[in-house]
C-alpha positions in Angstrom: -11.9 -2.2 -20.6 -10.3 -0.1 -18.0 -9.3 -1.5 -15.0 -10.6 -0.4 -11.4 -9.8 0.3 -8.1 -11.2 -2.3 -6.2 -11.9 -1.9 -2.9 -12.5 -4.7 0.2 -15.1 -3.2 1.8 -16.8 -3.7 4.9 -18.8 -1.9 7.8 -15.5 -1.3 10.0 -14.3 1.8 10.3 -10.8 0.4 8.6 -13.2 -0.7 5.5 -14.8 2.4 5.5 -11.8 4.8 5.5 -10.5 1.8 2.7 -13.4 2.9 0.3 -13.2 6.6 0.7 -9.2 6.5 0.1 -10.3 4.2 -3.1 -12.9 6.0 -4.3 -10.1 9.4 -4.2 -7.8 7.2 -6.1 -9.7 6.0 -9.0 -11.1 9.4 -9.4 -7.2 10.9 -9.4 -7.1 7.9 -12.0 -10.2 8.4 -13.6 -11.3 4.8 -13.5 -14.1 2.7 -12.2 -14.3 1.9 -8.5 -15.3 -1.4 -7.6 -16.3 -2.2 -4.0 -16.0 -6.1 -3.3 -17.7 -7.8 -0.1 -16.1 -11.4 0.5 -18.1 -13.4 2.5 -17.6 -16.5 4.0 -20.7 -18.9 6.0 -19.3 -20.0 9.0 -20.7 -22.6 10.7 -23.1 -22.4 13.9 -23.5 -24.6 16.8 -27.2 -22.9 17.5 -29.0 -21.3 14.3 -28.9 -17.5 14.8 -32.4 -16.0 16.5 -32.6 -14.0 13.3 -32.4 -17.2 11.0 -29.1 -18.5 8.9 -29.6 -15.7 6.5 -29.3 -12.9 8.9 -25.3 -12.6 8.6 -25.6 -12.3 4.9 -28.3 -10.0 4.7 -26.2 -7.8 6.8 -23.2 -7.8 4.9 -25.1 -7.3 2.0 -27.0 -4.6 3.3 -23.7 -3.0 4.4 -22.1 -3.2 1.0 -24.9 -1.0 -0.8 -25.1 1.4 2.1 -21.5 1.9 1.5 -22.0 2.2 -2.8 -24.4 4.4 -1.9 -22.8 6.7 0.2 -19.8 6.6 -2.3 -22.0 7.8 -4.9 -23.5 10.6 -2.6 -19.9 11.8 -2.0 -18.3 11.2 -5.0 -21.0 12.0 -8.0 -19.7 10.9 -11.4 -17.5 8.4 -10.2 -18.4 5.0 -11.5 -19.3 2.7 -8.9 -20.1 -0.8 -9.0 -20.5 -3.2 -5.7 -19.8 -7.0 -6.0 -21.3 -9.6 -3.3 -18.9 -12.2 -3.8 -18.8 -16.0 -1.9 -15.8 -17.8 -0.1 -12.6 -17.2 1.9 -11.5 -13.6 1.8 -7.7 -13.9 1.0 -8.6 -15.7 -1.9 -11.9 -13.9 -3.1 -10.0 -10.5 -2.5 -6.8 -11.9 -4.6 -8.7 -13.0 -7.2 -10.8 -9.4 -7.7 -7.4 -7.1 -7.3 -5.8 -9.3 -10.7 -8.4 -7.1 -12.7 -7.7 -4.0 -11.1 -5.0 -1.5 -11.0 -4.8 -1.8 -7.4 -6.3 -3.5 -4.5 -7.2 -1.5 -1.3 -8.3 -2.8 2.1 -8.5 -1.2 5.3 -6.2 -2.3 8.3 -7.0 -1.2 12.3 -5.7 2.1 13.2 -4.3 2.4 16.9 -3.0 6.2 17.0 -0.7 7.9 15.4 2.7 7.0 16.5 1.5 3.3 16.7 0.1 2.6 12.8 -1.3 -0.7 11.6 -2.7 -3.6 13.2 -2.5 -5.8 10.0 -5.5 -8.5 10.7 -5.0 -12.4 8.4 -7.1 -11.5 6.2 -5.0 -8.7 5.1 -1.8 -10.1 6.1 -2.4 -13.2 4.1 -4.0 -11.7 1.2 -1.0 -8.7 0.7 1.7 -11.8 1.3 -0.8 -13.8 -2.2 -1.7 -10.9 -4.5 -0.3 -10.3 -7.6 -1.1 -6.2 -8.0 -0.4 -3.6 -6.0 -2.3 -3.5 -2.3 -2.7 -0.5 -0.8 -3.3 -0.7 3.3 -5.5 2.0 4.4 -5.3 2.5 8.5 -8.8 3.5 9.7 -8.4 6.6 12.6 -7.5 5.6 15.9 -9.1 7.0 18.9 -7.7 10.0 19.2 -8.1 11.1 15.2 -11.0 12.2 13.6 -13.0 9.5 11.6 -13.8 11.8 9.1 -12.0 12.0 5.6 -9.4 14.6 5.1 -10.3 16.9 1.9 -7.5 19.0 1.6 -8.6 22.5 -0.8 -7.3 22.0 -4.5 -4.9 24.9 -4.0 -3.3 22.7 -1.2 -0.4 20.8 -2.9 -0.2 17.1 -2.5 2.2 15.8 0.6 5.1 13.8 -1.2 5.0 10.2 -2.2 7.6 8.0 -0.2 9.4 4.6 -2.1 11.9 2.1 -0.8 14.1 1.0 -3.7 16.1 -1.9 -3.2 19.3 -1.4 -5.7 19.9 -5.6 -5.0 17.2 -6.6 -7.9 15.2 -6.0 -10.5 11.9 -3.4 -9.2 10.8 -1.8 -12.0 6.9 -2.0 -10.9 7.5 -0.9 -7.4 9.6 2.3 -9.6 6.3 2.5 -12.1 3.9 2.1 -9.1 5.2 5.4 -7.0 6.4 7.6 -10.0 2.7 6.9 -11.7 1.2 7.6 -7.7 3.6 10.9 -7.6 2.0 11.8 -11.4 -1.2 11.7 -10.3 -0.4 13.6 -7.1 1.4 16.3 -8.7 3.3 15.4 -5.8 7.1 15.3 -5.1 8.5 11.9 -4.9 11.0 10.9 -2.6 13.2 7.9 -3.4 14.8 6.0 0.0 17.4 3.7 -0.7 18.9 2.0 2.1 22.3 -0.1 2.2 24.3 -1.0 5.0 28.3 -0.5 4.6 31.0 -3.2 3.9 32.5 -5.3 6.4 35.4 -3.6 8.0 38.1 -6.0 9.9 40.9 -3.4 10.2 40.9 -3.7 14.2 42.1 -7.2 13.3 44.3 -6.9 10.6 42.4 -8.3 7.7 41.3 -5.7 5.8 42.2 -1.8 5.6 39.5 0.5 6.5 37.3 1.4 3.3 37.1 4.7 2.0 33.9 6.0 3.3 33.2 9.3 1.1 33.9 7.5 -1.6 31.8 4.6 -0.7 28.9 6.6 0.1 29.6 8.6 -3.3 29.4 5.3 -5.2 25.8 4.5 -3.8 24.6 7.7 -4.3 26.0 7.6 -7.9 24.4 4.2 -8.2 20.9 5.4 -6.8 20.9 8.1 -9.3 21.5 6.0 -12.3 18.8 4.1 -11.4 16.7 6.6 -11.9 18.1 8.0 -14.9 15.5 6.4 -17.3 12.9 7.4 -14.8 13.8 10.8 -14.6 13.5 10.5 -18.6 9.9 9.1 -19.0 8.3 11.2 -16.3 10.2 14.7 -16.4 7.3 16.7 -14.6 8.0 15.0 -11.3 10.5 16.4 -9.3 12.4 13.3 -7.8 14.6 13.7 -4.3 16.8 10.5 -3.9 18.3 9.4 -1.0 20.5 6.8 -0.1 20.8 6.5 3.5 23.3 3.9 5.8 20.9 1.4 7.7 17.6 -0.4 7.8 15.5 1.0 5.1 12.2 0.5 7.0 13.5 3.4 9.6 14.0 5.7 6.9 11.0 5.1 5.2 9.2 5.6 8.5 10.9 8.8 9.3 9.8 10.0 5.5 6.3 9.1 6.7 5.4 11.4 9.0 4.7 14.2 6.0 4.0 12.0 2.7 0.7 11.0 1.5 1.4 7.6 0.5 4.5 4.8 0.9 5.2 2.7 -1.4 7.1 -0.3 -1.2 7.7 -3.8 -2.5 7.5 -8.0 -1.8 9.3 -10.3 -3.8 6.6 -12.5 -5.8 7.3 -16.2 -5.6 5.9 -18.0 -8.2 7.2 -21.3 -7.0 4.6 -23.5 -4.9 7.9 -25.0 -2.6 7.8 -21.3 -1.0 5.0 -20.1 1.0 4.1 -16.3 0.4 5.3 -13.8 3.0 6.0 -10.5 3.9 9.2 -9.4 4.1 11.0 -7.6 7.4 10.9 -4.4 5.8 7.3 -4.5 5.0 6.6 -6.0 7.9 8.1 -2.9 9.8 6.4 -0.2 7.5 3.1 -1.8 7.0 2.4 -2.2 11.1 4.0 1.4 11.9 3.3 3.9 9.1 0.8 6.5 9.6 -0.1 6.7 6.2 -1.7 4.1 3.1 1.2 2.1 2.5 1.3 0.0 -1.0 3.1 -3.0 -1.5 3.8 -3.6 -5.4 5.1 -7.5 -5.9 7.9 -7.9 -8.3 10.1 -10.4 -10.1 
């Protein structure tokens, strides 16, 4: 079977614009679209006047009203829409391992100010083990409506932070695949920060910094070699730039469609799933989807 996109969706404006973006990709993909609703009973201290079965007639309500709308908007796309039971993180996690990527919506608050990344997104991008995508719903001063660009328009660039320190081959896969699709140009950040340099003190003579810099970029490039090789239709632009990585990325934001970047997975129970610095940075300030890809 083919995998979907699965989408968490919801009646807030983040979950909405989450759908719409999902419902785009898996028809780029040409997959399924699967629209998930977790939901969780909470526990009342007076019963509801509508009765305990209001809040879940709601929800499920909302999810079909937002299938439906889907199907309006995108006809031919195969849509299916799952009611599911229990704690979000885990219900969302458990969905996006049969899917070729996992898409929620996050708060939009402007442009220049990105994601508010709420815990049920935080915690379930820090647990999953696909690809998430973060979606930022329009602030105030955007308009709520989706952006259809005409097909003559070419896709804005795909954006990826590589990390040259470890293995990142799906992170690689993930945004060459996205710039593919796109027919998009993809533009390869890699950030590294320059050798400690003690000359003032005597312990070490001053590096040589054009051939230090010529050494990353030669390293970057090799890199991508292989990946130059099994996708020669995209045209790659690779940078490697001194400094944070997540400033860079940002600055390449402002005109890509889509950032991609990854987390370390950590298989190991002893360490608690997080979120990395860098991802942290990108994921509360880009203005566009952002996906995080877990690797080794």
């Amino acid at each position: 079977m083919t995998d979907p996109v699965t989408v968490g969706a919801d009646g807030s404006a983040a979950g909405l614009a989450a759908a719409d973006w999902g419902a785009r990709e898996a028809r780029l993909r040409g997959v399924p679209l699967r629209l998930v609703h977790a939901w969780e009973w909470q526990p009342y201290s007076h019963e509801p006047p509508a009765g305990p079965g209001a809040a879940r007639q709601w929800s499920e309500d909302v999810l079909h009203e937002i299938a439906a709308r889907l199907r309006s908007r995108y006809p031919g796309l195969a849509i299916t829409a799952d009611f599911l039971t229990g704690p979000p993180p885990e219900v969302l996690c458990e969905a996006g391992k049969e899917a070729e990527c996992l898409v929620l919506g996050s708060t939009g608050v402007g442009r220049l100010t990105g994601f508010l990344l709420g815990s049920v997104a935080m915690a379930t991008v820090a647990r999953a083990e696909r690809p998430v995508v973060l979606v930022r719903a329009p602030g105030p001063d955007e308009d709520a409506r989706p952006v259809r660009e005409p097909a003559t328009t070419p896709s804005r660039r795909v954006v990826v932070g590589l990390d040259l320190g470890g293995p990142c081959d799906e992170v690689v896969q993930f945004a060459f695949d996205a710039a593919a699709l796109r027919a998009a140009t993809l533009l390869v950040v890699h950030g590294w920060s320059p050798p400690a340099y003690y000359g003032a003190f005597g312990v070490a003579p001053e590096p040589d910094w054009p051939a230090v810099e010529a050494a990353e970029s030669e390293s970057l490039h090799e890199a991508l070699l292989p990946w130059r090789a099994k996708y020669p239709g995209v045209d790659v632009v690779a940078e490697a730039v001194v400094g944070q990585p997540g400033h860079h990325l940002l600055d390449a934001a402002t005109d890509a469609s889509l950032v991609v970047i990854g987390r370390r997975s950590r298989p190991s129970r002893a360490v608690p799933p997080r979120i990395g610095h860098i991802a942290h940075a990108v994921l509360h300030h880009s203005p566009v989807p952002v996906a995080v890809v877990p690797h080794g």
